[in-house]
gemmi code that builds the backbone of each chain (N, CA, C; Angstrom):
import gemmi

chains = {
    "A": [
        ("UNK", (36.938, 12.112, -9.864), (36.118, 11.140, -9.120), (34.802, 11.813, -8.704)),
        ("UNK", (33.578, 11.498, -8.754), (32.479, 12.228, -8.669), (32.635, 12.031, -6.921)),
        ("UNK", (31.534, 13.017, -6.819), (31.595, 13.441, -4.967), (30.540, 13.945, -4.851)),
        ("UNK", (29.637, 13.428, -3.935), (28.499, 13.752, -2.736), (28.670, 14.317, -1.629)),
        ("UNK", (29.063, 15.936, -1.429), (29.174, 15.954, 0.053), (28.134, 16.972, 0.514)),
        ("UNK", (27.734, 16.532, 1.519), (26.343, 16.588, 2.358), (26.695, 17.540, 3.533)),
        ("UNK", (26.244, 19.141, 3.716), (26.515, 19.822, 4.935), (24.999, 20.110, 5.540)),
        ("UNK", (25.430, 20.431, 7.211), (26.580, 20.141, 8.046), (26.464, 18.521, 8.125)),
        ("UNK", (26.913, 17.461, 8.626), (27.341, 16.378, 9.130), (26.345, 15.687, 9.817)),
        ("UNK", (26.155, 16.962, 11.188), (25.007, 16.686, 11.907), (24.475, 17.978, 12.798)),
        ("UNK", (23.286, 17.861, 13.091), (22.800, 19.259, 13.334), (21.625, 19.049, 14.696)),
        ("UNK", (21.537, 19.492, 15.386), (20.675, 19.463, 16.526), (19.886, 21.101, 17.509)),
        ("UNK", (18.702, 20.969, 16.513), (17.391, 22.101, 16.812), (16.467, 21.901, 17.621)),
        ("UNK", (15.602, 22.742, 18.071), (14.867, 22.943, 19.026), (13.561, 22.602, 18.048)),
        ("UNK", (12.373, 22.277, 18.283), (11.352, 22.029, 17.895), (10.429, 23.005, 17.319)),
        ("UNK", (10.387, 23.537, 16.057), (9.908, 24.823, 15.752), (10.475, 25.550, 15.454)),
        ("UNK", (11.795, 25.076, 15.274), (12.736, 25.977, 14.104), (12.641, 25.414, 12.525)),
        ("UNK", (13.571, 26.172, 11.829), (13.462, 25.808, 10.069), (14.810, 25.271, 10.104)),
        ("UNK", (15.186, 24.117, 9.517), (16.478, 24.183, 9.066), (17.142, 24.168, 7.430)),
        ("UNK", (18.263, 24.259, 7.287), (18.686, 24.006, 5.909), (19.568, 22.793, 5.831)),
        ("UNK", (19.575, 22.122, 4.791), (20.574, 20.929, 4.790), (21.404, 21.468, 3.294)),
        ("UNK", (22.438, 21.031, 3.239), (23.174, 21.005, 1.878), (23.372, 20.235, 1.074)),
        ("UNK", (23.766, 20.057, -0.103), (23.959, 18.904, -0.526), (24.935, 19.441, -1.746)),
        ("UNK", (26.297, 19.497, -1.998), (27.207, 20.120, -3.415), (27.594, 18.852, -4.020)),
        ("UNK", (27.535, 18.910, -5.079), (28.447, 17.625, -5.900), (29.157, 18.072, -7.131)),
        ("UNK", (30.158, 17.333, -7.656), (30.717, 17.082, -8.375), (30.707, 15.394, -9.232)),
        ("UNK", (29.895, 15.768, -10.434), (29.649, 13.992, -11.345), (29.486, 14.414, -12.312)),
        ("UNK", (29.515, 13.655, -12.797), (29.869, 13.450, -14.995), (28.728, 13.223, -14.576)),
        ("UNK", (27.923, 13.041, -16.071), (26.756, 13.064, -16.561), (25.540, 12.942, -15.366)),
        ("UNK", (25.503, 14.176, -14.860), (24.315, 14.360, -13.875), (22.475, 14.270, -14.906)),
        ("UNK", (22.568, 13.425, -13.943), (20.826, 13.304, -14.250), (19.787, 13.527, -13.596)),
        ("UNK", (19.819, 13.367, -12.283), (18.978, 14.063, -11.023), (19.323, 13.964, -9.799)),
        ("UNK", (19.017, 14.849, -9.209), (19.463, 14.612, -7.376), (18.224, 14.374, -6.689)),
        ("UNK", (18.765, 13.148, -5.992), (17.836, 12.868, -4.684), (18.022, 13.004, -3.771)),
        ("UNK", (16.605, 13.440, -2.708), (16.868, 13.338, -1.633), (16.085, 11.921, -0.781)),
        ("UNK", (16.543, 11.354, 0.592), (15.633, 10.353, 1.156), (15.778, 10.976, 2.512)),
        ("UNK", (15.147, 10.474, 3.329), (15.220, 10.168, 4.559), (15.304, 9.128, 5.503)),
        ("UNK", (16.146, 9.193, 6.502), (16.345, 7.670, 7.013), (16.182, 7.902, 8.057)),
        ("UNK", (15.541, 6.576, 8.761), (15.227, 6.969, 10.039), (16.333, 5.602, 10.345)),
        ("UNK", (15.463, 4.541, 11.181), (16.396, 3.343, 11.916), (16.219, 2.050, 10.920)),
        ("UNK", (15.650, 2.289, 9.337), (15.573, 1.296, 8.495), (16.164, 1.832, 7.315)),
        ("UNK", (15.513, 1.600, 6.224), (16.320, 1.831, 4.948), (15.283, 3.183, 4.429)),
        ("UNK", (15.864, 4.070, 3.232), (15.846, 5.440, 2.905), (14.553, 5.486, 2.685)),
        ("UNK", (13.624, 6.572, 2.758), (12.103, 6.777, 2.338), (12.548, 8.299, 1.053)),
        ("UNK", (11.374, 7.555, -0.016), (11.992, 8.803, -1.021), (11.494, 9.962, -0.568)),
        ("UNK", (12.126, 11.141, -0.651), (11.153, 12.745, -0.308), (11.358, 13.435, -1.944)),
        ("UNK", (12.124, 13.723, -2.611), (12.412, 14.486, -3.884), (13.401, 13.744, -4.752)),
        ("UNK", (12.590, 14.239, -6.211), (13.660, 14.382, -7.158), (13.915, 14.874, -7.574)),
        ("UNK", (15.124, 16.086, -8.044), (15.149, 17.114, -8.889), (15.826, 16.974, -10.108)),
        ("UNK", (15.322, 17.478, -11.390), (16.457, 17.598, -12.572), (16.540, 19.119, -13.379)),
        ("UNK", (15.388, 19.616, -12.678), (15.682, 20.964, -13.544), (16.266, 22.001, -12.142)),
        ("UNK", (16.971, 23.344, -12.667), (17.002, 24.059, -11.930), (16.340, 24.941, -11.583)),
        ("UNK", (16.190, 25.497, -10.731), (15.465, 26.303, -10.186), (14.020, 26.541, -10.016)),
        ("UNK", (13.428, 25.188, -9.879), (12.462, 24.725, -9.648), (12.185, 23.827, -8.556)),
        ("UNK", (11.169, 24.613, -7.746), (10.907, 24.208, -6.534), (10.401, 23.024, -6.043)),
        ("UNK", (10.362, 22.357, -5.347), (9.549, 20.747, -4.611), (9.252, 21.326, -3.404)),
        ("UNK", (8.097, 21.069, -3.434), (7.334, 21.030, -1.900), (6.524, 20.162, -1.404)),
        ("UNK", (6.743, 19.572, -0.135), (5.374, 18.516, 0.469), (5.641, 18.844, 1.683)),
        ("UNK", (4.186, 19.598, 2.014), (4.159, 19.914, 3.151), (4.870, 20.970, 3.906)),
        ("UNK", (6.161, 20.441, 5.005), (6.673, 21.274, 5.657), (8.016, 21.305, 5.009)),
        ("UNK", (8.611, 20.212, 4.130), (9.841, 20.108, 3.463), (9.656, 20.794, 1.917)),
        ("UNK", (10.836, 21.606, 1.658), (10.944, 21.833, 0.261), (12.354, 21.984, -0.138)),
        ("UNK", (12.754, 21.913, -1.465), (14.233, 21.627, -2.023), (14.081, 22.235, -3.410)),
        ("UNK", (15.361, 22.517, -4.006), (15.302, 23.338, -4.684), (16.718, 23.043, -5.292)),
        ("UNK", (17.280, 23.084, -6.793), (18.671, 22.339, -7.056), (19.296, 23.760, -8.194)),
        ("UNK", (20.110, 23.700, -7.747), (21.199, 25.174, -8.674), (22.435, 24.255, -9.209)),
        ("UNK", (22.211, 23.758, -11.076), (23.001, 22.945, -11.444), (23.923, 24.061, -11.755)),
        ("UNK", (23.913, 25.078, -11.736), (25.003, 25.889, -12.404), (26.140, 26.213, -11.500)),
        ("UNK", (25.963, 26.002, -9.837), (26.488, 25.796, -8.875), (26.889, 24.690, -8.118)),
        ("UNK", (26.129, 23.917, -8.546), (26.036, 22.004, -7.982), (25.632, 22.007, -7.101)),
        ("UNK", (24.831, 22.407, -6.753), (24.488, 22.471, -5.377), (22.900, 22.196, -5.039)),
        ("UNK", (22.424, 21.826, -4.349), (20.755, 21.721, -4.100), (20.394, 21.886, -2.416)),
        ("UNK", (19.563, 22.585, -1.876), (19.418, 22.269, -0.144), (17.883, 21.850, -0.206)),
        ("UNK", (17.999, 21.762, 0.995), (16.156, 20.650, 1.647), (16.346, 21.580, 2.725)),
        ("UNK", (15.035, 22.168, 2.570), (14.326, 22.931, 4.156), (13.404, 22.060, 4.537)),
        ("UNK", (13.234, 22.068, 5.987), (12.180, 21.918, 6.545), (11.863, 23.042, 8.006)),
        ("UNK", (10.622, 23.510, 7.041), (10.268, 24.518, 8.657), (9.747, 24.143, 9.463)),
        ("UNK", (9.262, 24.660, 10.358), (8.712, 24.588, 11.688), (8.762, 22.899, 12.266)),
        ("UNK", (10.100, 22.469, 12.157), (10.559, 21.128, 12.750), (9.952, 20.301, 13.671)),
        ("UNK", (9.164, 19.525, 13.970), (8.758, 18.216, 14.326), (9.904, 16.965, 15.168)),
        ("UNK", (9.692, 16.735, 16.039), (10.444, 15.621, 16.725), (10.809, 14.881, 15.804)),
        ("UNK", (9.487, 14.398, 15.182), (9.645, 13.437, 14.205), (10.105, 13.303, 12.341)),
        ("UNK", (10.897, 14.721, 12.749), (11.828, 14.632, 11.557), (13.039, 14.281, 11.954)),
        ("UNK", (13.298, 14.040, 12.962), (14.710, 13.754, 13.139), (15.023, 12.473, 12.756)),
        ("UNK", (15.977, 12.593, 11.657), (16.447, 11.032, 11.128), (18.204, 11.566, 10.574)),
        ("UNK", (18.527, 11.048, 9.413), (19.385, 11.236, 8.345), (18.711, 11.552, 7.274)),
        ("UNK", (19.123, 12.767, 6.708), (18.753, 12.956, 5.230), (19.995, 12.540, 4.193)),
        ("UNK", (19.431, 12.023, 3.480), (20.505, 11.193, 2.608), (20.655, 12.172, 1.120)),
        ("UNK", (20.810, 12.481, 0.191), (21.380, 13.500, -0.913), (22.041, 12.366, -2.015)),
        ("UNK", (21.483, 11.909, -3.007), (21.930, 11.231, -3.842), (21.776, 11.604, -5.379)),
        ("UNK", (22.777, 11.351, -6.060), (22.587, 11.778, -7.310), (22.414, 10.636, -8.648)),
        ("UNK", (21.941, 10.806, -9.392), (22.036, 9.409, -10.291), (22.442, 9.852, -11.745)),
        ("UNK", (23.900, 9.498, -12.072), (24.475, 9.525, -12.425), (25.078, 8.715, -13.619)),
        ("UNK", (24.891, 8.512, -14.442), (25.155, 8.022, -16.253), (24.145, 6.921, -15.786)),
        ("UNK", (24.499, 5.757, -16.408), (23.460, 4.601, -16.509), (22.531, 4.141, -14.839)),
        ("UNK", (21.985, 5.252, -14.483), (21.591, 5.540, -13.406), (21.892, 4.815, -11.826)),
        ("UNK", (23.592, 4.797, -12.008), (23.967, 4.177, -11.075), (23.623, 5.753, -9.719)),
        ("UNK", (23.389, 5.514, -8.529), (23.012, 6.630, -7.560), (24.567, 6.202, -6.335)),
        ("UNK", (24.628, 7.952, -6.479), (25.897, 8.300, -5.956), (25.507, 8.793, -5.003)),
        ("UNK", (25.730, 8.414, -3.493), (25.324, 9.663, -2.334), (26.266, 9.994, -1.589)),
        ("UNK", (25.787, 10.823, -0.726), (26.594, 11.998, 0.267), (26.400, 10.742, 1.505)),
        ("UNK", (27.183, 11.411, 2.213), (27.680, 10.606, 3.772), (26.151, 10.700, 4.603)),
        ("UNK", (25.679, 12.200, 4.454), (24.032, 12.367, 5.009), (24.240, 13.302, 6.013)),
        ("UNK", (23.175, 13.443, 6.697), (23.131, 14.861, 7.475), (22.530, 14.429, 9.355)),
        ("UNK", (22.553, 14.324, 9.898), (22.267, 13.608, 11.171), (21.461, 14.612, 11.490)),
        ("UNK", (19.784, 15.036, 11.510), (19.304, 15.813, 12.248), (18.534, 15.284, 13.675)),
        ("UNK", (18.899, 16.506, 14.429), (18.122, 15.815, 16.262), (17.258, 17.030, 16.228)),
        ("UNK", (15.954, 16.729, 16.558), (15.249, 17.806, 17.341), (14.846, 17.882, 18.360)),
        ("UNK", (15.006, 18.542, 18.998), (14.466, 18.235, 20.559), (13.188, 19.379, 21.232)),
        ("UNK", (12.799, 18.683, 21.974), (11.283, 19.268, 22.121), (11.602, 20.128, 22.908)),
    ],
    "B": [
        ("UNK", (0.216, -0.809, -0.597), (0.696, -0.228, -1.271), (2.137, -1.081, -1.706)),
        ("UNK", (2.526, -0.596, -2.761), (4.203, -2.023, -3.108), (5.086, -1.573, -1.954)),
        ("UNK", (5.948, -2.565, -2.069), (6.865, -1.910, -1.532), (7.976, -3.463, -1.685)),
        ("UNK", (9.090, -3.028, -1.817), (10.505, -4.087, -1.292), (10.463, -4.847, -0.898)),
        ("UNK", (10.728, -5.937, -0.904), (10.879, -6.950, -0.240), (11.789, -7.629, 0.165)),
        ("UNK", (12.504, -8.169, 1.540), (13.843, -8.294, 1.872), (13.805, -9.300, 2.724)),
        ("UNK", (15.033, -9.954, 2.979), (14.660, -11.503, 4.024), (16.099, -11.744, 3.831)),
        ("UNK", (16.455, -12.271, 5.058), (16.056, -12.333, 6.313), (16.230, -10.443, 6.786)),
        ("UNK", (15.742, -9.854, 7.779), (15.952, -8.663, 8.258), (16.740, -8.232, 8.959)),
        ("UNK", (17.366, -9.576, 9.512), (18.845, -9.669, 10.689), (19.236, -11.016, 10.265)),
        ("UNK", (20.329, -11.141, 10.338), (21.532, -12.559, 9.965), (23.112, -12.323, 11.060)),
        ("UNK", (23.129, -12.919, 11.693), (24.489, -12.695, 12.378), (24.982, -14.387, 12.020)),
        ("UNK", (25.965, -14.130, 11.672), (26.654, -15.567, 11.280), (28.445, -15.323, 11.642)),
        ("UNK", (29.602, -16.451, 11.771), (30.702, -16.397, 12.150), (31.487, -15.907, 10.622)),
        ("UNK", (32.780, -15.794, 10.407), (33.501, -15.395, 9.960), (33.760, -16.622, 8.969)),
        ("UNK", (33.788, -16.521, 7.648), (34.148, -17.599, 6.916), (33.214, -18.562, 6.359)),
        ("UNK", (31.601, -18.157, 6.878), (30.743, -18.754, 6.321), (30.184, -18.126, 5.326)),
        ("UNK", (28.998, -19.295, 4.492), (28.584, -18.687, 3.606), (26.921, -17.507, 3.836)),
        ("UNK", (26.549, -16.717, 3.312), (25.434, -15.667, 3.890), (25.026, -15.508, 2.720)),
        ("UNK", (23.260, -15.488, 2.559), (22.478, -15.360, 1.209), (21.056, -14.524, 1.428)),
        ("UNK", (21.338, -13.387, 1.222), (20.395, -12.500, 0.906), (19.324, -12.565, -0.146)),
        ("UNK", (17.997, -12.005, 0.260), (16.858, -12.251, -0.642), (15.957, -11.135, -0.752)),
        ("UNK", (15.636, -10.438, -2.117), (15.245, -9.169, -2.632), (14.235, -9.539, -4.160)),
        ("UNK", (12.837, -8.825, -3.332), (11.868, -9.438, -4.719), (10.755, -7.633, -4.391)),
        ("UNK", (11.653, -7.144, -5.810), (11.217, -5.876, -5.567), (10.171, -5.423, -6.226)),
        ("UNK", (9.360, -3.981, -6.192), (7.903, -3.885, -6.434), (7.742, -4.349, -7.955)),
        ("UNK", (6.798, -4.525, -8.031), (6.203, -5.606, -9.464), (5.607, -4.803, -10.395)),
        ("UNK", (6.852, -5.340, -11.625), (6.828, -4.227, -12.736), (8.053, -3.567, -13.001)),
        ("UNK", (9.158, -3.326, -11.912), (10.067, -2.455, -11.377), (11.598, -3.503, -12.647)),
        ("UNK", (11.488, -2.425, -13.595), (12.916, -3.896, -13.865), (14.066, -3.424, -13.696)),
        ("UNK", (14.511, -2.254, -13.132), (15.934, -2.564, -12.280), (15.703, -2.415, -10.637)),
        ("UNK", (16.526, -3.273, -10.957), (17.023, -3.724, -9.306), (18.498, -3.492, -8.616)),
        ("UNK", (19.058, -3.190, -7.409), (20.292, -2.241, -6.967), (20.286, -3.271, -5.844)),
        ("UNK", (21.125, -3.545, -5.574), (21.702, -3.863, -3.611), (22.952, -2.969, -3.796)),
        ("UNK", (22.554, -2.529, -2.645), (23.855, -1.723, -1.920), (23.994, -1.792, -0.791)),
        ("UNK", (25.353, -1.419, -0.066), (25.933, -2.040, 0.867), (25.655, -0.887, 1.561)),
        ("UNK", (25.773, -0.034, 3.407), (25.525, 0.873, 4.096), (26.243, 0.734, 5.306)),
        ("UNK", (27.364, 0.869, 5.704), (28.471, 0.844, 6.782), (27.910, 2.079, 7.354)),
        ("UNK", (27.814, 1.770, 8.705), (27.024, 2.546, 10.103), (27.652, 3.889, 9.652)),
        ("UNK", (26.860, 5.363, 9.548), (27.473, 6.259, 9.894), (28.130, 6.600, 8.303)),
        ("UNK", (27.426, 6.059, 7.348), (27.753, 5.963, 5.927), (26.416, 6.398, 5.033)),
        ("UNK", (26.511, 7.067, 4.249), (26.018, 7.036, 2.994), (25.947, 5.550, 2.032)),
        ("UNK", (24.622, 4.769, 1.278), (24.454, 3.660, 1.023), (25.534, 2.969, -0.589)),
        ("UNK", (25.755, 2.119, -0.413), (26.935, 2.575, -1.688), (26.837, 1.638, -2.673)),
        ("UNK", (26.915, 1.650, -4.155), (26.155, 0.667, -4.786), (27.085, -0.615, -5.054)),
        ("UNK", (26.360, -1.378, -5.051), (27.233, -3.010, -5.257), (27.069, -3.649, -6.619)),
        ("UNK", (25.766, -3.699, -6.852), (25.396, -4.700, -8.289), (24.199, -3.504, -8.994)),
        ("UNK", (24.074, -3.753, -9.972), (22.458, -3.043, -10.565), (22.376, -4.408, -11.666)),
        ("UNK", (21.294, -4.660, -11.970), (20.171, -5.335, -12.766), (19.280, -4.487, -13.402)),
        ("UNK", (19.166, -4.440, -14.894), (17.835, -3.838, -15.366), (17.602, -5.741, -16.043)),
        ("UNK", (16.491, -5.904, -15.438), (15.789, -7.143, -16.008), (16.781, -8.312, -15.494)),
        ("UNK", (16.800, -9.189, -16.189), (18.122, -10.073, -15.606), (19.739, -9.681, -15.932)),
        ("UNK", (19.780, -9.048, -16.983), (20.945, -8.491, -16.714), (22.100, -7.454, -16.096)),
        ("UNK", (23.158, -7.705, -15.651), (24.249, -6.826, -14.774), (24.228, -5.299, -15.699)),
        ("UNK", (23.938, -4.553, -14.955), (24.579, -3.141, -15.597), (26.174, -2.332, -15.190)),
        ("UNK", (25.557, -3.262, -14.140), (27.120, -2.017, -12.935), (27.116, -3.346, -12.233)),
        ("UNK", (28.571, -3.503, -12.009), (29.177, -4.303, -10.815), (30.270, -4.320, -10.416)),
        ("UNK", (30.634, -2.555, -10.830), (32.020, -2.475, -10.835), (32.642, -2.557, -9.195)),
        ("UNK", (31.445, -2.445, -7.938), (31.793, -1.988, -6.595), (31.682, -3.382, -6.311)),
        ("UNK", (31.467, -4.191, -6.641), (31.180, -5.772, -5.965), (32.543, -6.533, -5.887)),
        ("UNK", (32.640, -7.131, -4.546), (33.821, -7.775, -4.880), (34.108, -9.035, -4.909)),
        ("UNK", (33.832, -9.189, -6.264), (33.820, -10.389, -7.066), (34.380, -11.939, -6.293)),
        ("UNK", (35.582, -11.690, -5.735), (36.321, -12.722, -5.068), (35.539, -13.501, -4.015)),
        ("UNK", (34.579, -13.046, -3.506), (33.347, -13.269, -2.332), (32.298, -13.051, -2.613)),
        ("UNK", (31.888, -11.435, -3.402), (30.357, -11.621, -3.276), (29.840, -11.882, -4.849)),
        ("UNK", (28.667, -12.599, -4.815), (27.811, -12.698, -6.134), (26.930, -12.343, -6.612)),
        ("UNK", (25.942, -11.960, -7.128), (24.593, -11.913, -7.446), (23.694, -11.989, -8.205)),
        ("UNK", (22.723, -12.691, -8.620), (22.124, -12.984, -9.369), (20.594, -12.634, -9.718)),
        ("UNK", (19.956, -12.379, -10.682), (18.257, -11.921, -10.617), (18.236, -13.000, -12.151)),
        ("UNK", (17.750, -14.309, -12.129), (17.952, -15.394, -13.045), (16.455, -14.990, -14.089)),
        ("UNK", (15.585, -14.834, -13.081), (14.391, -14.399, -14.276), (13.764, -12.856, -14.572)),
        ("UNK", (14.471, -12.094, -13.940), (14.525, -10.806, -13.948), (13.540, -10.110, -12.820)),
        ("UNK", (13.469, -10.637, -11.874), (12.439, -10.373, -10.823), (12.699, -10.270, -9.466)),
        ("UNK", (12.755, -11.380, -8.730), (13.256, -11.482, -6.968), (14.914, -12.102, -7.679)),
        ("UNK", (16.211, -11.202, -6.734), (17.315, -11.399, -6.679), (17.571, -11.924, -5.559)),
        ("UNK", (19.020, -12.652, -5.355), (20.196, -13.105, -4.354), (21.891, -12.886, -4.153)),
        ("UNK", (21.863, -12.416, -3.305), (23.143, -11.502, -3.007), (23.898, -12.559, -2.085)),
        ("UNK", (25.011, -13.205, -2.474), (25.571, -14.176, -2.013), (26.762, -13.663, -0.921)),
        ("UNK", (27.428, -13.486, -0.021), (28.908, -13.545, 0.425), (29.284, -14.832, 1.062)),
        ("UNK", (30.498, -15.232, 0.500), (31.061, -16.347, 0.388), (32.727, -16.565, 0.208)),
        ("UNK", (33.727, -16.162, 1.166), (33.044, -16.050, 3.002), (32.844, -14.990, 3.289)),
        ("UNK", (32.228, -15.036, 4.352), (31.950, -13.837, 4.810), (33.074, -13.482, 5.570)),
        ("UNK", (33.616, -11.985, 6.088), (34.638, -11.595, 6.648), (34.201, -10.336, 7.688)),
        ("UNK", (34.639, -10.305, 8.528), (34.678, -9.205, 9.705), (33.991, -7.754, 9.091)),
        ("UNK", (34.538, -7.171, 8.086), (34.290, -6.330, 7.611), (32.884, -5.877, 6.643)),
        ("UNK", (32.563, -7.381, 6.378), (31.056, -7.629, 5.737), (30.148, -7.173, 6.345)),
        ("UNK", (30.049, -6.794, 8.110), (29.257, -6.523, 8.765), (28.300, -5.001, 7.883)),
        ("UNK", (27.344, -4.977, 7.890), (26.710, -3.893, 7.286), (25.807, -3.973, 7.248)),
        ("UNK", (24.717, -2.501, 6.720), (23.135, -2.964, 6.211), (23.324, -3.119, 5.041)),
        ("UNK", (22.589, -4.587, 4.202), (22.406, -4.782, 2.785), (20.900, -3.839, 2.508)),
        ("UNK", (21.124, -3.214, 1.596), (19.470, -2.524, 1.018), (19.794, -3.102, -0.319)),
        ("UNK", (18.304, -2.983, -0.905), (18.024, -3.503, -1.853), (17.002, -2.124, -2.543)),
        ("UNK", (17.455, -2.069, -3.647), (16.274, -1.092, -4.036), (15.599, -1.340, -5.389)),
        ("UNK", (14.725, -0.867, -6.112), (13.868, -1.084, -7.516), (13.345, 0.364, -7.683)),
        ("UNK", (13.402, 0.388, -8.700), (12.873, 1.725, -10.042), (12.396, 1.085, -11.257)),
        ("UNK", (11.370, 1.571, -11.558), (10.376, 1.557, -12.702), (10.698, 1.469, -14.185)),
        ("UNK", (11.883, 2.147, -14.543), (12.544, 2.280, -15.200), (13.691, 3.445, -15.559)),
        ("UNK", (14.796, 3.304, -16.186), (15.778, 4.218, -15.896), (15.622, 5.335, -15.735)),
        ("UNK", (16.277, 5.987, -14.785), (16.385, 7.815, -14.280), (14.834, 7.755, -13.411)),
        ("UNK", (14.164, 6.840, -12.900), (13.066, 7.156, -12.001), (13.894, 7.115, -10.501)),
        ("UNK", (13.133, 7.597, -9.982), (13.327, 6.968, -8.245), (13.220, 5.802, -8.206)),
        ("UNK", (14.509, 5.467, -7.344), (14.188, 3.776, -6.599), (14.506, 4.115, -5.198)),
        ("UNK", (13.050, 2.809, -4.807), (12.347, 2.550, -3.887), (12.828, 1.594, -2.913)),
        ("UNK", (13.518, 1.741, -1.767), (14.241, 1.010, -0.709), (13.633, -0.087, 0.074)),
        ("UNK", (13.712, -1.143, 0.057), (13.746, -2.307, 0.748), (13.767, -1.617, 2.554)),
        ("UNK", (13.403, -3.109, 3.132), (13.591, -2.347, 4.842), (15.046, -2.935, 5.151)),
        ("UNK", (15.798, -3.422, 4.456), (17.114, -3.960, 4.179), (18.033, -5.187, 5.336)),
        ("UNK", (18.622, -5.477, 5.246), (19.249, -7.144, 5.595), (20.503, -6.079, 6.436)),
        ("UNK", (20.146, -6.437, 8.228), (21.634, -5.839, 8.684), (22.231, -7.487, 9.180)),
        ("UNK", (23.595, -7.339, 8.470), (24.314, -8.231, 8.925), (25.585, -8.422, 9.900)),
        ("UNK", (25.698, -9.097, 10.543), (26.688, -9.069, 11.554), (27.313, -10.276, 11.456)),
        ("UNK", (28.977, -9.827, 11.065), (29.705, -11.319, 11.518), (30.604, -11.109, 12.633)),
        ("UNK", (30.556, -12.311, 13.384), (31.125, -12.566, 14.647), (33.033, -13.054, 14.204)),
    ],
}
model = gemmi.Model(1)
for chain_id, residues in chains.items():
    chain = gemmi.Chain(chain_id)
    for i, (resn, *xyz) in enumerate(residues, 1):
        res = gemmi.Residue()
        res.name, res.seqid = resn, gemmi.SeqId(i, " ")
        for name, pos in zip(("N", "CA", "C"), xyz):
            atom = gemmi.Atom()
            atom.name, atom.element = name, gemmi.Element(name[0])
            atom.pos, atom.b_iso = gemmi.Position(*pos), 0.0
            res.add_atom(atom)
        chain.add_residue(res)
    model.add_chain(chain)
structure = gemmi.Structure()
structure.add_model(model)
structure.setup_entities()
């Protein structure tokens, strides 16, 4: 059964730290992993990855995907109030149906 | 800039009625996704459309819900009846064409009483 699971769960930093998010899966015919972000509406895209070990960056967020491990994480440094949402981790998978993780609950606090 | 398009944005209706969702996504975009999002959930897919036709509908459950995109453009996501458990956010999403990113609707939260 393919699987999205998204570490930690949920996470709560101080304003001006870096964090890491996770994202491991297990799916038949992988085609790319996404990431979004959610705040109190529906997902905003941030990345797509399909090759490995090749970097994405905008800005203060960057991600990076290790298919030989399944695995991909999303940094964001020097954290902002206003990153605090859900990061969502989705993969799209044979006839590009998109498979995601449960998501990551980040709080930052000032 | 494009973006999703979704209606109504809130629907609270009783248990056993009928509820009809509306999704007319960025222009040009020929597949189209609704998926379902239970609070505290990852978004989960229900129907896909490339153009007017079904690709995936293996998560939909047929017995209640429907959906249709008749000219391959703005879709409708039917539940019929609706049940306690229907409560959720509907999103709607569109991609350009296969293996691109798709682009999220501000999505339909529904509540049945």
């Amino acid at each position: 059964e393919d699987k999205v699971v998204q570490s930690p769960l949920s996470l709560v930093v101080h304003e001006g730290d870096t964090v890491t998010l996770n994202c491991s899966y297990e799916v038949t015919n992988f085609r790319s992993l996404l990431w979004y972000k959610q705040e109190k509406k529906a997902p905003t895209f941030l990345f797509m990855l399909t090759s490995s070990g090749i970097e994405k960056k905008s800005g203060r967020l960057s991600s990076i995907l290790d298919k030989k491990e399944l695995f991909s994480i999303l940094n964001i440094t020097a954290t902002q109030t206003g990153d605090s949402a859900i990061y969502l981790c989705a993969l799209i998978q044979g006839a590009q149906k998109l498979v995601f993780g449960q998501g990551t609950r980040l709080t930052i606090n000032p | 800039e494009a973006e999703v398009a979704q209606s109504p944005r809130y629907k609270i209706t009783e248990k056993s009625q009928a509820v009809a969702f509306w999704c007319d996504p960025i222009s040009g975009h020929a597949t189209l996704y609704w998926y379902r999002q239970i609070l505290g959930q990852g978004p989960e897919l229900l129907v896909q459309f490339q153009d007017e036709s079904v690709v995936d509908d293996s998560q939909l459950p047929k017995d209640r819900f429907s959906a249709e995109r008749l000219k391959g453009v703005d879709s409708t996501l039917k539940i019929q009846p609706a049940e306690l458990g229907d409560s959720a956010m509907y999103l709607c999403a569109s991609s350009l064409r296969l293996y691109n990113e798709q682009f999220f609707g501000p999505g339909t939260r529904l509540t049945v009483l």
